[in-house]
C-alpha positions as CSV (number, residue, x, y, z in Angstrom):
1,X,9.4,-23.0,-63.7
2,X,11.2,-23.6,-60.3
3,X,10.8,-26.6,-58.4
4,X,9.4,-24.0,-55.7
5,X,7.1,-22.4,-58.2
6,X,5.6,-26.0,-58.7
7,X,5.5,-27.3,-55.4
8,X,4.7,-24.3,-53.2
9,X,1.1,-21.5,-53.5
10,X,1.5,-18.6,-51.4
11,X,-1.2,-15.7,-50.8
12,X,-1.5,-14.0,-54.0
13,X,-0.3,-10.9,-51.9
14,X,3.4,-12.4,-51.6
15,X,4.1,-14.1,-54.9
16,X,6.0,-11.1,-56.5
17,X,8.4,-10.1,-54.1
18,X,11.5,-11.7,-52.0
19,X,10.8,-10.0,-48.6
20,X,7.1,-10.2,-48.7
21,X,8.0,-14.0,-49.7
22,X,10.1,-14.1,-46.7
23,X,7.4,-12.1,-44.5
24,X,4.6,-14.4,-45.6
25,X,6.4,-17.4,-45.2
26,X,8.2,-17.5,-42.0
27,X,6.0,-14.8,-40.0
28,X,2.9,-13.8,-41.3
29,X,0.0,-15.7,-39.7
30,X,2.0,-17.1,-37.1
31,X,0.6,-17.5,-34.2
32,X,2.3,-14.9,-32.1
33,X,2.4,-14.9,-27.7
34,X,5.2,-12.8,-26.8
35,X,4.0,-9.7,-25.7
36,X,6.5,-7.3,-26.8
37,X,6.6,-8.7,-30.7
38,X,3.1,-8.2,-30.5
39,X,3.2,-4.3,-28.8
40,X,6.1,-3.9,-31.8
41,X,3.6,-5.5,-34.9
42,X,1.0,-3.7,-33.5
43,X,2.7,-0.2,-33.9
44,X,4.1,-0.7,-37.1
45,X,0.7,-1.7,-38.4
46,X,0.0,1.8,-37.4
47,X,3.0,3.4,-39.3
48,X,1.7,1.6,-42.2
49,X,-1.8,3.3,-42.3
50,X,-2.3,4.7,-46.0
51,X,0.9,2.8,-46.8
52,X,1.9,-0.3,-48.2
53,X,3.2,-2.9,-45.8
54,X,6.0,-3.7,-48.0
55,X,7.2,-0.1,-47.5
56,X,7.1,-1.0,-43.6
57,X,8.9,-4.3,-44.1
58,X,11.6,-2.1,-46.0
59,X,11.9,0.1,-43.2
60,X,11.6,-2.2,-40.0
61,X,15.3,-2.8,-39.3
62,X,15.1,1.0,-39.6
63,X,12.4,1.3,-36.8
64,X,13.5,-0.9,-34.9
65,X,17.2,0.6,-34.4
66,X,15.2,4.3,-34.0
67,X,12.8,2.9,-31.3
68,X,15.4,0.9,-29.1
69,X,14.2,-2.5,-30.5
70,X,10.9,-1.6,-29.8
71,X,11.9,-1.9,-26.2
72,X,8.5,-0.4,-24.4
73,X,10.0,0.6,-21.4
74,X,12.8,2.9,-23.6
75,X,10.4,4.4,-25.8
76,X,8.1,5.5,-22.9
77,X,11.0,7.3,-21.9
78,X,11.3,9.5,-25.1
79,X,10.6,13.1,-25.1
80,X,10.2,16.0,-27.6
81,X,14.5,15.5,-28.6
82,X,13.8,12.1,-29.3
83,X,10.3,13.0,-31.6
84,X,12.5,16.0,-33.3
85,X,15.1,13.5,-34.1
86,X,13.1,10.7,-35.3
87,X,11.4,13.5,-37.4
88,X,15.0,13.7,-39.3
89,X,15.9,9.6,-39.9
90,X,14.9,9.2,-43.4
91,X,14.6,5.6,-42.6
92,X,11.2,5.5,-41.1
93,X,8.4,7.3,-41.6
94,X,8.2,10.4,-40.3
95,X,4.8,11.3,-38.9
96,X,4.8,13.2,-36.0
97,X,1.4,12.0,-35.2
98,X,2.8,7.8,-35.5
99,X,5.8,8.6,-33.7
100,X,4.2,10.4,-30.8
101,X,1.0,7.5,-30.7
102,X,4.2,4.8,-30.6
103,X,5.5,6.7,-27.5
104,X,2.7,6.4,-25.9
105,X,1.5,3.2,-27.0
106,X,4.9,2.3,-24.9
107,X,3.7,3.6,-21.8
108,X,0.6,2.2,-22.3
109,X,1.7,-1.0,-22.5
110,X,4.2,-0.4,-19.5
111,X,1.2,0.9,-17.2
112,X,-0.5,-2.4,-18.4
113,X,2.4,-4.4,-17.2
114,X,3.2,-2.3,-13.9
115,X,-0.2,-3.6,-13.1
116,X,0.2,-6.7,-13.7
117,X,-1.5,-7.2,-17.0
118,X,0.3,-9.0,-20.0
119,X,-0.8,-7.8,-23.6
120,X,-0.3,-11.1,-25.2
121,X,-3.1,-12.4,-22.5
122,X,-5.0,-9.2,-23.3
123,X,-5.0,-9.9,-26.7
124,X,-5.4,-13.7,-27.4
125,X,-8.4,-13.3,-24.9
126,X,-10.4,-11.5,-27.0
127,X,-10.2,-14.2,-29.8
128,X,-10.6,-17.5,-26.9
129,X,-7.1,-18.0,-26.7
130,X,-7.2,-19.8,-29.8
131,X,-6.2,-19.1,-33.6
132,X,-9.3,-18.2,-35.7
133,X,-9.6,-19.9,-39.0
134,X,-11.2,-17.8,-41.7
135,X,-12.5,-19.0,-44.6
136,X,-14.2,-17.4,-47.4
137,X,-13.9,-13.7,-48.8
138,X,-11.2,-12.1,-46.6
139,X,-12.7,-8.8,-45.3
140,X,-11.2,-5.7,-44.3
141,X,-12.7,-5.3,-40.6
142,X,-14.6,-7.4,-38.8
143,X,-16.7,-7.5,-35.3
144,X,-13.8,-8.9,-33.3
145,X,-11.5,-6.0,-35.0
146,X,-13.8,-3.4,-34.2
147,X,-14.2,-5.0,-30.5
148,X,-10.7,-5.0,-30.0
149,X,-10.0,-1.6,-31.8
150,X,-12.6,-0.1,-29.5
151,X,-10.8,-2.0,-26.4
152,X,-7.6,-0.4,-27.5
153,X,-8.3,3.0,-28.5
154,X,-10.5,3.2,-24.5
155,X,-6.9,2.5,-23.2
156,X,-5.5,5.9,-25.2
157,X,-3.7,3.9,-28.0
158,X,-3.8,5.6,-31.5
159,X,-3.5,4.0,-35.2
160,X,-6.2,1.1,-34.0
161,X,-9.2,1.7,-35.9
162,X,-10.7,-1.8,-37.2
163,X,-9.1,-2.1,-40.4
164,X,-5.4,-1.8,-38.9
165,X,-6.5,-4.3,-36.1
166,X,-7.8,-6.9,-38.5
167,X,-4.5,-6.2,-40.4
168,X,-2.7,-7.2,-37.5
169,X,-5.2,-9.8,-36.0
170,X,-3.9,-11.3,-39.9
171,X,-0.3,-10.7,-39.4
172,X,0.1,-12.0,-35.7
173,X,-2.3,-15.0,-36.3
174,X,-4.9,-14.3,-34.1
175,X,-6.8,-14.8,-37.7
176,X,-5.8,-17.2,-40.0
177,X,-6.4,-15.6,-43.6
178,X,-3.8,-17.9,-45.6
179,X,-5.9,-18.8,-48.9
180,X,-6.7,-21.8,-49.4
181,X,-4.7,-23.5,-51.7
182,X,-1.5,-21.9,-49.8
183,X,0.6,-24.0,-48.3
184,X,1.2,-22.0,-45.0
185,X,-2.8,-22.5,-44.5
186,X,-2.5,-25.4,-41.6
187,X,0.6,-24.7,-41.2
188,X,0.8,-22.8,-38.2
């Protein structure tokens, strides 16, 4: 046994791998305000739908470089070249339909800010403005998911049902679903 091994419990969900080690232990659950990482963790959550997240963290230097650093205000700008390109890069996942809802998820989110209206506000209101700490079974979806899913998907963004939006309510700590006995739990 390592000294880590004995001195450090992660989610059962990160034990086995170095990047998901990585992911779990500096990001995941973190409290997250800055808009555009949460635009960026928001549409990646939606690449990942009927995939495994580790197959996203695999491929997110990959999207980033292909959707200009998940800058919103170049990814609104891309058209039907840009789709048929990113259509070709073997490093992301090529879905017409995620690429297309991440375009406009971009102008969505630059029409929110041309008004005025900053998605980290927009988001963190929903929950208080506060972390929420979990405790018990860890579900898939829940009423604030499904709130928030609904909120989004009346704005025109795609890939939000509830079960994506809890995933990323999880990953951006809005929800704290650290077990227990893991040592990123208070943390935060």
């Amino acid at each position: 046994m390592t000294k880590e091994s004995t001195a450090t419990h992660r989610c059962k969900w990160a034990e086995n791998d170095p990047l998901m080690q990585a992911y779990h232990d500096e990001e995941w659950g973190v409290p997250e305000r800055d808009s555009r990482v949460l635009w960026e963790t928001l549409m990646l959550e939606g690449f990942q739908a009927g995939l495994s997240w580790i197959t996203i963290l695999r491929k997110r230097e990959a999207f980033r470089k292909a959707f200009y650093n998940f800058d919103p205000k170049k990814v609104a700008r891309m058209g039907e070249a840009d789709i048929e390109r990113l259509l070709q890069n073997e490093g992301i996942i090529r879905s017409r339909a995620k690429i297309e809802a991440t375009i406009n998820g971009a102008k969505i989110y630059v029409a929110m800010a041309d008004a005025g209206e900053d998605f980290s506000t927009y988001v963190w209101k929903f929950a208080g403005n506060k972390p929420i700490q979990n405790s018990g079974p860890v579900p898939a979806k829940t009423p604030l998911s499904e709130e928030i899913s609904a909120a989004l998907k009346k704005r025109g963004f795609k890939f939000v049902g509830p079960v994506i939006v809890y995933a990323w309510l999880q990953a951006v700590g809005v929800v704290n679903d650290h077990s227990a006995d893991c040592f990123r739990r208070k943390a935060r």
